[in-house]
C-alpha positions in Angstrom: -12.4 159.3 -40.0 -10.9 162.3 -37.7 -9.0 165.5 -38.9 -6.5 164.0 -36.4 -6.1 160.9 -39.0 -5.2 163.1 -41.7 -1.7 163.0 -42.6 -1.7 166.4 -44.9 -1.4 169.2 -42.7 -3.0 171.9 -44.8 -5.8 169.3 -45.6 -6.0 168.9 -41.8 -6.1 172.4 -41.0 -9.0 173.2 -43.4 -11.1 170.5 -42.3 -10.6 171.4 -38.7 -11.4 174.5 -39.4 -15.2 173.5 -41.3 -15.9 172.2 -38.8 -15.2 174.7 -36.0 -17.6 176.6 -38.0 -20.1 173.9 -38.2 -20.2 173.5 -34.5 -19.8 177.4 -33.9 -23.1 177.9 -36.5 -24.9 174.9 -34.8 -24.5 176.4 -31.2 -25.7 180.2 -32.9 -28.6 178.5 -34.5 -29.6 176.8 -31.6 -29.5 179.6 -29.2 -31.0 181.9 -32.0 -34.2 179.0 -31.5 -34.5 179.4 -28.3 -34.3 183.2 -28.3 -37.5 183.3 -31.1 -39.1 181.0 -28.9 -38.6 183.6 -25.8 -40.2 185.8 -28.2 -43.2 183.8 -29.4 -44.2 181.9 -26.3 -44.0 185.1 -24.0 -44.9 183.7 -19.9 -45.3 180.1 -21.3 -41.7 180.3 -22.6 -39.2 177.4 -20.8 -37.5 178.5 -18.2 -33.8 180.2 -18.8 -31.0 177.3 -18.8 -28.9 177.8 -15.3 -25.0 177.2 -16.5 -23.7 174.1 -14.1 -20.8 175.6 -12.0 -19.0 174.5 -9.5 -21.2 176.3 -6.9 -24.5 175.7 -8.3 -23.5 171.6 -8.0 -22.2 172.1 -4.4 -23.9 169.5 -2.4 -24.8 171.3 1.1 -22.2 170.2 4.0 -23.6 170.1 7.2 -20.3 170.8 8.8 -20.1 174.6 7.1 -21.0 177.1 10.2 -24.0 179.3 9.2 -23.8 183.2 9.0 -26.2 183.5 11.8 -25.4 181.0 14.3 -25.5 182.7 17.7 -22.7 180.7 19.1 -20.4 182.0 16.4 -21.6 185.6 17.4 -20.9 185.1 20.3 -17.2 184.4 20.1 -16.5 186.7 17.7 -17.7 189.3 20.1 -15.3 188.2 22.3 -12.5 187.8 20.2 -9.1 189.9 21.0 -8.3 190.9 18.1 -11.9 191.6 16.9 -10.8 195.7 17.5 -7.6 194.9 14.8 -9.3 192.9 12.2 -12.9 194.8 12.4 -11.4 197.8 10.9 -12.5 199.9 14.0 -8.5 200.4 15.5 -6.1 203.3 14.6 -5.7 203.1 10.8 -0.9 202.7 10.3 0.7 203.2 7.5 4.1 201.8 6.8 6.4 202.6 3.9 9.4 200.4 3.1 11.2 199.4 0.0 12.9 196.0 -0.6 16.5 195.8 -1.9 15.4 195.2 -5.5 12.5 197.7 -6.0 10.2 198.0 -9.2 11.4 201.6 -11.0 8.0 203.0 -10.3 7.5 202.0 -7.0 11.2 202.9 -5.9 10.1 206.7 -7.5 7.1 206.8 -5.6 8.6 205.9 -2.2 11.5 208.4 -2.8 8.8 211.2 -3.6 6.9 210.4 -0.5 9.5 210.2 1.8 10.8 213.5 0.6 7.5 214.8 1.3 7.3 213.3 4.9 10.8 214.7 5.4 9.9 218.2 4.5 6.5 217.9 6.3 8.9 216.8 9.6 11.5 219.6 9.4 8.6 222.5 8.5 6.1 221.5 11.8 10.2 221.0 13.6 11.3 224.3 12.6 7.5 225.8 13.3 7.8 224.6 16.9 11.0 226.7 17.8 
């Protein structure tokens, strides 16, 4: 018999709830084993456990181009827009502000361009 089968939902709750803690004092327990063992076995200890992600299981494609493949380097080098993406152009800044700004990011554009403006006019007025 389930907790789901029980009709009672404070009955169901409680038993639910033993045995979350069973499970959760299990799971300690178990790692506390292996942990001692760490400790007892030194060297000869098993090896860690590796968690099974979704990377680790990745079977390898042939079809994935590899960091160093010559050809690759080779495009790339002459790619167009290498300079642009590479970070090695002029860095540009742009500031603009949609119709329906955030409050803090409408504040901080305002400040900004009131600073750009008063930089502009001060190097204007310092060239006549």
């Amino acid at each position: 018999m389930s907790a789901n089968d029980i009709r009672n939902k404070i009955v169901r709750s409680k038993v639910k709830t033993e045995m979350r803690k069973e499970k959760a004092s299990a799971k300690r327990e178990k790692r506390d084993k292996r942990k001692r063992d760490v400790e007892e076995l030194g060297k000869d200890a098993p090896p860690a456990q590796v968690p099974r992600t979704l990377e680790s299981m990745r079977e390898f494609d042939e079809t994935v181009v590899a960091a160093d493949d010559e050809e690759i380097a080779g495009e790339e080098a002459m790619d167009e827009y290498a300079e642009y993406f590479g970070g090695n152009g002029a860095q540009q800044s742009r500031l603009s502000r949609g119709t329906v700004g955030a409050g803090a990011h409408y504040l901080l554009l305002r400040a900004a361009c009131c600073v750009l403006l008063r930089w502009l006019l001060g190097a204007q007025s310092r060239q006549s």
